[in-house]
DRENKOLFI-904029 format. One record per residue (C-alpha): residue in one letter; x, y, z. Coordinates in pm, whole numbers. Each point is the difference from the previous one (the first is absolute). Layout:
# DRENKOLFI-904029
[a,[X,Y,Z]];
...
# end
This chain:
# DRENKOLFI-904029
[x,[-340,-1253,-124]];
[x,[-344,-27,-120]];
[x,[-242,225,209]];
[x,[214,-15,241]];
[x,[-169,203,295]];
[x,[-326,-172,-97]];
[x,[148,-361,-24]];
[x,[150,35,320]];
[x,[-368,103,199]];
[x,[-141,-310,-219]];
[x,[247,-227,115]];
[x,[-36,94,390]];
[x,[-367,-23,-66]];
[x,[-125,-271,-161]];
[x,[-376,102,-2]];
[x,[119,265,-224]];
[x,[151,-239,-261]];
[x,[-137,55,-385]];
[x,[-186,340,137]];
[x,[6,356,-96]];
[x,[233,140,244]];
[x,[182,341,45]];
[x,[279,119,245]];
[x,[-89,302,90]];
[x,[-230,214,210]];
[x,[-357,17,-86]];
[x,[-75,352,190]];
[x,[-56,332,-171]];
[x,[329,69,-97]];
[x,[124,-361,-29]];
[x,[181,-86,-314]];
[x,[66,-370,-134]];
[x,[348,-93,48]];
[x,[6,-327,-153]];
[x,[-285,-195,-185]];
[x,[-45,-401,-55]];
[x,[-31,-105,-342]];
[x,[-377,-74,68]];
[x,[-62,366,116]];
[x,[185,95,-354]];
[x,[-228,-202,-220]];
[x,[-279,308,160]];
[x,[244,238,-98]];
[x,[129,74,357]];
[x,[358,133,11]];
[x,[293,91,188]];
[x,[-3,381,87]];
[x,[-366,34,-76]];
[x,[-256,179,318]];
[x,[-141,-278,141]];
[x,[-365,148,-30]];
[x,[80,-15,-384]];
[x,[99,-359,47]];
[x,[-286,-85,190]];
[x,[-208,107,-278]];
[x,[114,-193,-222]];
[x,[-21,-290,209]];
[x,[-204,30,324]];
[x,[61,-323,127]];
[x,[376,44,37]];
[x,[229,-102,301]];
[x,[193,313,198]];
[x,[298,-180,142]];
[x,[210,254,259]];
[x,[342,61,-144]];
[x,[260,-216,226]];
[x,[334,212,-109]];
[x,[194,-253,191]];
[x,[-114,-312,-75]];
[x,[-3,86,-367]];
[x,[412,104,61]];
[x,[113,-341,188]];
[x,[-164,-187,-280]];
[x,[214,181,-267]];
[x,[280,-73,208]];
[x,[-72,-368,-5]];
[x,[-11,21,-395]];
[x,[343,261,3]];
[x,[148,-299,201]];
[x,[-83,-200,-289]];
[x,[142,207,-288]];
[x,[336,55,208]];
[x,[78,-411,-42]];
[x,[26,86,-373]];
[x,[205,324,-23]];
[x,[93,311,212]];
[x,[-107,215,-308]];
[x,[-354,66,125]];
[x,[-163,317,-90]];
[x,[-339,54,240]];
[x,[-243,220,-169]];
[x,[-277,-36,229]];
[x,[-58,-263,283]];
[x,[-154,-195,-244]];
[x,[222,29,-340]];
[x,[343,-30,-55]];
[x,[295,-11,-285]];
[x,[235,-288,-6]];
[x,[312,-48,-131]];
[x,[73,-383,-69]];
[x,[267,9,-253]];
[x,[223,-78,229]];
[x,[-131,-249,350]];
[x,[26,-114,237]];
[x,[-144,-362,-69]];
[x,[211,-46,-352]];
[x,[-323,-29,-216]];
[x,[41,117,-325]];
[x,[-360,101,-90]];
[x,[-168,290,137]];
[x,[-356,-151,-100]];
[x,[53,-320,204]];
[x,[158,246,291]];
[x,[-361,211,-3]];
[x,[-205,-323,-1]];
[x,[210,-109,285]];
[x,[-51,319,215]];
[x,[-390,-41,-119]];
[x,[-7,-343,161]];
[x,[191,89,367]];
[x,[-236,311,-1]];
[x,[-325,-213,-2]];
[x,[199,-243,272]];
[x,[68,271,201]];
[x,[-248,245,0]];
[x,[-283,-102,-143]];
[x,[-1,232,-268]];
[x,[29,7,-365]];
[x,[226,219,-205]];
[x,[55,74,-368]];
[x,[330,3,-133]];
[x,[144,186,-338]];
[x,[324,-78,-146]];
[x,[186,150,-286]];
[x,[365,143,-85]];
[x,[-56,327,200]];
[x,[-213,191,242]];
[x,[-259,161,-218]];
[x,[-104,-317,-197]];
[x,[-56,-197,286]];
[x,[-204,230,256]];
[x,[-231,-16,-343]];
[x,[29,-362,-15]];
[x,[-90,-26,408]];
[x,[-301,156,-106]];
[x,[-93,-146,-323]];
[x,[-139,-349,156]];
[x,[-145,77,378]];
[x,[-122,-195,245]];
[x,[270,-249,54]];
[x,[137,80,-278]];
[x,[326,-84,-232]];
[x,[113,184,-312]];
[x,[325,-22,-179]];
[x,[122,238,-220]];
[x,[291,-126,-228]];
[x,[325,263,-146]];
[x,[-108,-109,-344]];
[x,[-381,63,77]];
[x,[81,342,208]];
[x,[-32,226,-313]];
[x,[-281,-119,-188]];
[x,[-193,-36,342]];
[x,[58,380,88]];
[x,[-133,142,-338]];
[x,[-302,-206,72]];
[x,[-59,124,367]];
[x,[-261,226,62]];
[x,[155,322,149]];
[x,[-194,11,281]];
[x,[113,-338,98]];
[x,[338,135,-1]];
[x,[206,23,369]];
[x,[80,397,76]];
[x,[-296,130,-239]];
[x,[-211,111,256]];
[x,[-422,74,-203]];
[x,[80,384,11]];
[x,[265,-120,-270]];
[x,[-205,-222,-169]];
[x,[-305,293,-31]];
[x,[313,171,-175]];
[x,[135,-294,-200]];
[x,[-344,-26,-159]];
[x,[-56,334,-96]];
[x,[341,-37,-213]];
[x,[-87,-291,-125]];
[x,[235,-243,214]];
[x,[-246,-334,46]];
[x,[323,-241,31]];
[x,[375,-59,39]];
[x,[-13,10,-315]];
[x,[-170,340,-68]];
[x,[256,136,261]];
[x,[290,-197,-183]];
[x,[-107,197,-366]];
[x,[37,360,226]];
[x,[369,151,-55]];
[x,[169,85,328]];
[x,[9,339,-61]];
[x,[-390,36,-40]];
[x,[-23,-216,325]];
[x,[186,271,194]];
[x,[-166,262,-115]];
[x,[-358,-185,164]];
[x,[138,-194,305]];
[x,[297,217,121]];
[x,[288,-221,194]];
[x,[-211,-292,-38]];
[x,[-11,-9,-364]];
[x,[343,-229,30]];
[x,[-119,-267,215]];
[x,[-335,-21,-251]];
[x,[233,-16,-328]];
[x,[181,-259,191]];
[x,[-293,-272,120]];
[x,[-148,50,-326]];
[x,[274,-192,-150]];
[x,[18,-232,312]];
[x,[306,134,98]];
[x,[76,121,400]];
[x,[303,-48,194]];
[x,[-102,103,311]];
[x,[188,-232,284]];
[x,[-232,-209,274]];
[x,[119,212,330]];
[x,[44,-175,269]];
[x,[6,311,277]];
[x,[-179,344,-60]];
[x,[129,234,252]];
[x,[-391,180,172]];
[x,[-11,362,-111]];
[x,[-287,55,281]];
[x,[-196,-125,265]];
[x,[-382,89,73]];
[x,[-324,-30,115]];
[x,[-364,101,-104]];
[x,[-341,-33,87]];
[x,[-357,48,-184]];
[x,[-281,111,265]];
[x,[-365,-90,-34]];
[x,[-134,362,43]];
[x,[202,309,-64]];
[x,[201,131,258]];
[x,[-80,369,75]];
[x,[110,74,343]];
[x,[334,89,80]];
[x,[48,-188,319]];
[x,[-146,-359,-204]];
[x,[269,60,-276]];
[x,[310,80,294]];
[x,[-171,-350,151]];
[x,[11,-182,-347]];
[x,[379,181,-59]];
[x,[75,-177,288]];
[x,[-90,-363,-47]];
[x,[181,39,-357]];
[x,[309,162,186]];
[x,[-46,-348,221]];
[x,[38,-230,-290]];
[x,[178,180,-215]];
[x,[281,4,319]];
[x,[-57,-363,77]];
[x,[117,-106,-378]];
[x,[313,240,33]];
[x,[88,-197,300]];
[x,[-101,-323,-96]];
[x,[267,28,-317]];
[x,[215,286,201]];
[x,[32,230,-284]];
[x,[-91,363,56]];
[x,[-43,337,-216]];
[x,[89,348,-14]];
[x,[-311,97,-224]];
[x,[-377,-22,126]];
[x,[-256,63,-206]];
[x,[-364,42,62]];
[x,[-276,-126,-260]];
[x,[-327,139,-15]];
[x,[-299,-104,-192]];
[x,[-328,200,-11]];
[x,[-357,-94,-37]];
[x,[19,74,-355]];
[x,[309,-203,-46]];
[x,[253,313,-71]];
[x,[318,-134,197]];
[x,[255,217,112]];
[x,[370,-89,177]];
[x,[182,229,264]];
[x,[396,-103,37]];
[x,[300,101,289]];
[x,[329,-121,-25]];
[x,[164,-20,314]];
[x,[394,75,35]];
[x,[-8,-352,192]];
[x,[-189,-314,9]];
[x,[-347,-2,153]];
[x,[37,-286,244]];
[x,[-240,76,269]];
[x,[-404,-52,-19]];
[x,[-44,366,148]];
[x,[204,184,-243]];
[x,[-212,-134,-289]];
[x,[-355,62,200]];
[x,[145,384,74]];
[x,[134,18,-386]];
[x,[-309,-164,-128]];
[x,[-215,280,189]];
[x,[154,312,-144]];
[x,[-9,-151,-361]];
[x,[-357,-5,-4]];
[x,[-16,355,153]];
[x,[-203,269,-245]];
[x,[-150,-296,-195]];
[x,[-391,74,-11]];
[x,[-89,-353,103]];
[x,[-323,127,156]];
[x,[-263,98,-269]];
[x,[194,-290,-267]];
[x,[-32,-319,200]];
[x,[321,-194,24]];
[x,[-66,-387,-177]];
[x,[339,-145,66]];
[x,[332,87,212]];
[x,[354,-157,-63]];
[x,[355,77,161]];
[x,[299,-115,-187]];
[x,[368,69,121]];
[x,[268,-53,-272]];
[x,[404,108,-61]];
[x,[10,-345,219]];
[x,[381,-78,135]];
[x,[-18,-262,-222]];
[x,[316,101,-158]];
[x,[207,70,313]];
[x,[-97,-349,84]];
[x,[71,-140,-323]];
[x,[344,175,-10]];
[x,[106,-166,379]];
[x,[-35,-336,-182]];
[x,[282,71,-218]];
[x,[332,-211,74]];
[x,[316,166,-68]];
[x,[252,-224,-83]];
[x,[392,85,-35]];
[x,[111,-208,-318]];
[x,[285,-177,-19]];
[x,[215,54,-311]];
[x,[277,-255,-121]];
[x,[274,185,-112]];
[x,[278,-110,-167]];
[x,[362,-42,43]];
# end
């Protein structure tokens, strides 16, 4: 989706049309969550303090984030995608792999599928998306990316190759800029500069990911579309405005978080034996405090009592305390998974 978060505040308000606008909160500690393309053209982006990105532009729209509405929209688009193929791979509420080889509408072309899905997405929603299409994963989260807004781009297998070499590495999907600052200083510019480094050499800079980098170099990853990721954890965090000092404010703000953090292990009835407690300071160190539990946590006042003797002996006074999150995780997502299982006595034709 393009902008997504933005788009959608645009499209519920139309006075904002063709503005700079930002999702986000424009207080102290606010932080830009999303950013239209006409905040961008300032230089406004995603994950930048919003007293940076008023700066740069000090005319720009604060929308509040709406969580919600932002989710049943990306449902109405999932809805979409699932009249194609079951093979859909959710990255984010807003991106997603496909896998169209084989559909559910008997079209042979995966371009004419995207434009398609395009089309019913503007019907539907409102909204424009950018689609990427090539012969594997890799190639065509590059490709959604190479021709936004509303964009198309197509990729072909004979074109995959000579495309790659050509790509600048920091356009590449999984090379995050701390890899590119490192690329550069060895003198890796392109796929192709990566494709002239042996394997061995690659290892010896990028550890366990020096594979997947000798791989996309050459336009080659087989990495399936998954349809279901099993959730490793389930949490909940908050940023304050002013730095929490008092012990009896951060039990208080331990508890809201305990609230929510509960409500979304009900709302999906999973539940964990591990708790964990993050902590960030004033000066941004972060620190994490972990129990695991012989059983499931599966009451709100076991994780409020477990939550409080985590943070026991932390100086929290004199640092300041920016941010707070709970997380529970070793989820019974397994035991659950396991009770799905059908058993099923075969029967064998012998014969005589």
């Amino acid at each position: 989706m393009d902008a997504f978060f933005a788009s959608v505040e645009q499209r519920d308000n139309p006075a904002w049309q063709g503005k700079p606008l930002v999702v986000g909160s424009k207080g102290r500690r606010g932080v830009v969550s999303a950013a239209s393309y006409e905040a961008r053209k300032f230089g406004v982006r995603s994950a930048m303090p919003s007293f940076m990105a008023l700066r740069k532009c000090p005319h720009l729209i604060f929308a509040p984030l709406r969580f919600e509405v932002y989710k049943y929209v990306s449902m109405q688009i999932r809805d979409i995608f699932y009249d194609y193929t079951d093979l859909v791979e959710p990255l984010s509420l807003d991106e997603a792999f496909l896998d169209v080889t084989k559909n559910k509408v008997g079209i042979p072309s995966a371009s004419i599928i995207a434009k398609d899905i395009k089309r019913r997405i503007k019907i539907r929603t409102g909204l424009t998306a950018s689609a990427g299409v090539s012969i594997n994963k890799f190639l065509a989260k590059v490709a959604s990316d190479y021709d936004k807004p509303n964009g198309f781009f197509l990729i072909k297998p004979e074109e995959a190759e000579e495309f790659t070499e050509k790509l600048p590495v920091e356009k590449f999907f999984g090379v995050g800029k701390v890899t590119v600052k490192k690329m550069h200083e060895y003198g890796i510019f392109t796929g192709n500069d990566l494709k002239k480094i042996k394997k061995e050499q690659l290892i010896a800079i990028f550890g366990n990911r020096a594979d997947y980098y000798y791989s996309i170099s050459r336009a080659v990853d087989f990495r399936k579309v998954i349809s279901h990721r099993q959730r490793k954890s389930i949490g909940a965090e908050r940023t304050f405005e002013y730095d929490l000092q008092n012990k009896d404010e951060i039990i208080g703000k331990l508890n809201e978080i305990t609230e929510i953090l509960y409500s979304r292990c009900l709302k999906i009835n999973t539940f964990g034996k591990t708790l964990t407690v993050k902590i960030k300071f004033a000066d941004f160190k972060q620190i994490t405090r972990s129990k695991t539990n012989k059983n499931y946590i599966k009451k709100q006042e076991e994780i409020k009592k477990q939550s409080y003797s985590l943070i026991e002996g932390i100086d929290f006074i004199s640092k300041g305390i920016r941010l707070l999150g709970l997380s529970v995780s070793n989820l019974d997502n397994d035991k659950k998974e396991k009770k799905k299982e059908v058993w099923k006595q075969l029967k064998i034709p012998f014969l005589t």
